[in-house]
C-alpha positions as CSV (number, residue, x, y, z in Angstrom):
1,X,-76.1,36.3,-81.3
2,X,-74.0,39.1,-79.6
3,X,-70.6,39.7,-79.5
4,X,-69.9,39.0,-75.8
5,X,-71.7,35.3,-75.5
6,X,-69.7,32.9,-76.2
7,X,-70.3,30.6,-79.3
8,X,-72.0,27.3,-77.9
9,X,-70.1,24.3,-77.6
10,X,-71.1,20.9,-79.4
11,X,-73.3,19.1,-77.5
12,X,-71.1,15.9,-76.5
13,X,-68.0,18.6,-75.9
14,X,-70.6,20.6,-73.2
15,X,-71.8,17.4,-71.6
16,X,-68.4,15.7,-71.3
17,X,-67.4,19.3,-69.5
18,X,-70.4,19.0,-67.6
19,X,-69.5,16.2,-66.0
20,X,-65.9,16.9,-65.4
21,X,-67.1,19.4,-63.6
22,X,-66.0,22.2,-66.2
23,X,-68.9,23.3,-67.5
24,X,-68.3,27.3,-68.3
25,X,-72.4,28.1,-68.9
26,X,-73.4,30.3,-66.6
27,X,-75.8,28.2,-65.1
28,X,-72.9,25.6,-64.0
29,X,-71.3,28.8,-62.4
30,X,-73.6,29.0,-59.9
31,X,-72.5,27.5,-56.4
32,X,-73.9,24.6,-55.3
33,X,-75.1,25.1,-51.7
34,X,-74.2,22.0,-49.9
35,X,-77.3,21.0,-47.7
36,X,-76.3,20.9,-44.0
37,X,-77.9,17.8,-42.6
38,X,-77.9,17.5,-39.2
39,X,-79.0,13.4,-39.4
40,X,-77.9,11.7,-36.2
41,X,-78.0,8.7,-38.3
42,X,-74.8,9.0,-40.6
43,X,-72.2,6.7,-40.1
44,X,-68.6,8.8,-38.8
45,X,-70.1,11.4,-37.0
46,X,-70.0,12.0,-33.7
47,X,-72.5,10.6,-30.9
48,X,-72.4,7.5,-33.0
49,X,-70.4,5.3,-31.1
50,X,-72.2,2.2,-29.3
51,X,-73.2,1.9,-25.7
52,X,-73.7,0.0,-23.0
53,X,-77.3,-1.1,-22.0
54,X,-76.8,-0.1,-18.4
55,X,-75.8,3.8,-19.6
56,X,-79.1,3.2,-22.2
57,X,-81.3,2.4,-19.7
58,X,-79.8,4.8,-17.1
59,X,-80.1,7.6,-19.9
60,X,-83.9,6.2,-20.4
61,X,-85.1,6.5,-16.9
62,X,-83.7,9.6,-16.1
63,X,-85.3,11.3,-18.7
64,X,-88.3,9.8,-18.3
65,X,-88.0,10.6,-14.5
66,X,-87.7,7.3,-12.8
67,X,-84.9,8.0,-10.7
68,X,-86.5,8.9,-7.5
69,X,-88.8,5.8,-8.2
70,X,-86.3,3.3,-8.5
71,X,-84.4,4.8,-5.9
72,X,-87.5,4.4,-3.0
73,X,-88.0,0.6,-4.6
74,X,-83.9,-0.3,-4.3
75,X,-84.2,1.6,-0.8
76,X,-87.1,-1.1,0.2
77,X,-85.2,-4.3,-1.7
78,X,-82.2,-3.6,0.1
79,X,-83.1,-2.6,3.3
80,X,-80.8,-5.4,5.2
81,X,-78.2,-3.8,3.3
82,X,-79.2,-0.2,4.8
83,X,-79.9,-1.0,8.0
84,X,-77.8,-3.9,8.6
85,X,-78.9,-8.0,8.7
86,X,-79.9,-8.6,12.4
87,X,-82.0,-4.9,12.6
88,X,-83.7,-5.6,9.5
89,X,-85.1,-9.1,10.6
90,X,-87.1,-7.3,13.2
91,X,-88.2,-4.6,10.9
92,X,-89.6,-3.6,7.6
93,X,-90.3,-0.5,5.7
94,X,-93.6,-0.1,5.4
95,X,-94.2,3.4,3.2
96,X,-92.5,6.6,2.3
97,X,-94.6,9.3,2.2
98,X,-93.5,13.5,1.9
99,X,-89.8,12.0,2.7
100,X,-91.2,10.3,6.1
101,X,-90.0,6.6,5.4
102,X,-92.2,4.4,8.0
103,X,-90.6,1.1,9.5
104,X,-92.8,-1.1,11.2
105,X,-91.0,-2.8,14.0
106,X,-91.2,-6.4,15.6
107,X,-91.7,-4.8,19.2
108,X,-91.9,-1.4,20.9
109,X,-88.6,-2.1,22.5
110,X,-87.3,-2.2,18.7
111,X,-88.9,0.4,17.9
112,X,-87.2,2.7,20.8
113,X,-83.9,1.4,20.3
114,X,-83.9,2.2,16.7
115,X,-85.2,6.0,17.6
116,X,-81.7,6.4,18.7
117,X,-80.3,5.0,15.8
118,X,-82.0,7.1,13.2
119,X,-79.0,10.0,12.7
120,X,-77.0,6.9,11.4
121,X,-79.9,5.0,9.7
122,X,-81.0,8.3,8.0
123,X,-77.4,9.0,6.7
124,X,-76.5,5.6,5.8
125,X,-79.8,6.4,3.3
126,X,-78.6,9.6,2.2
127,X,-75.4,8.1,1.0
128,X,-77.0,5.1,-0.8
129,X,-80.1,6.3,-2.1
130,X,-80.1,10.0,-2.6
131,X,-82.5,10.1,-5.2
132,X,-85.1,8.5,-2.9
133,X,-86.7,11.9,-0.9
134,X,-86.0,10.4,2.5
135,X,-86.0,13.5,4.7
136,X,-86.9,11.3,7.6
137,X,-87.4,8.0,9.9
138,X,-90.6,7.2,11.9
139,X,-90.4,3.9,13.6
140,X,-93.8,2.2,15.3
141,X,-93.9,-0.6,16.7
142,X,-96.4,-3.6,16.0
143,X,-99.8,-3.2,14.9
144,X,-102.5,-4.1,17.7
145,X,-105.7,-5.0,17.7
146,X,-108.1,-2.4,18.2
147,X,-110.3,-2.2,21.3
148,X,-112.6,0.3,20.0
149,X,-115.4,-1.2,18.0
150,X,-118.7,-1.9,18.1
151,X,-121.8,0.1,18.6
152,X,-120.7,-0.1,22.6
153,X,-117.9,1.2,22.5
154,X,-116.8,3.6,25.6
155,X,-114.7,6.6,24.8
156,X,-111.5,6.6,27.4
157,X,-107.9,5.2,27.1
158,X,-108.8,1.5,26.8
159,X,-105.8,-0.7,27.3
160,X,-102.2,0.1,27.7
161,X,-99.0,-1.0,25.4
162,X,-99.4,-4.9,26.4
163,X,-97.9,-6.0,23.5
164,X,-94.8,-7.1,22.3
């Protein structure tokens, strides 16, 4: 042994220090480097507080990008809420496609009347459903039957709007 090591302590004296936390070896000197766990799942930390299943699921389909989605399907669930009760019971939307939502109409003379109406039916979207893509309106009136079939079929106008 050399002079400047210290004489070793009885075994039970250098484990009872040992686990006071006193140990003077220079092995129980060294620092213990405290892990720094980022775990999101231990209890007191922050983000761990419980929410709501509405702000869950809105988290959820955001992220997985179902806004714009969900917004075109409420725009087409709630249409009489959009475009008021009486309007839409003479019309339907019928597609949205590059931000050109397409409302079928009961007549022609619908149709016309709500051309005029599309600055405020287009806005009243905007505000409700901005997540939706509507850029515009196109309203047509009722599907006809086509006059051009059959292997006789004679290029021209055919018949004029007779219907509704």
């Amino acid at each position: 042994m050399t002079d400047d090591e210290p004489e070793p302590l009885p075994e039970t004296i250098a484990t009872y220090l040992r686990l006071r936390g006193l140990d003077p070896s220079p092995r129980a000197r060294r620092r213990r480097r405290r892990r720094g766990v980022d775990d999101e799942n231990q209890p007191f930390t922050a983000g761990r507080d419980p929410h709501g299943v509405g702000e869950v699921l809105q988290a959820f389909t955001h992220q997985a990008g179902w806004d714009s989605s969900l917004a075109r399907a409420d725009l087409v669930r709630q249409w009489d809420e959009v475009a008021g009760v009486e309007t839409a019971a003479h019309t339907r939307p019928v597609g949205l496609a590059d931000g050109m939502l397409t409302v079928q109409c009961d007549s022609t003379a619908w149709a016309k009347q709500l051309q005029l109406m599309r600055a405020h039916i287009l806005t009243e979207i905007l505000r409700r459903y901005p997540d939706a893509g509507v850029d515009s309106i196109r309203f047509i009136g009722p599907d006809v039957p086509s006059w051009k079939w059959g292997p006789r079929a004679v290029p021209g106008r055919g018949p004029r709007d007779t219907y509704g």
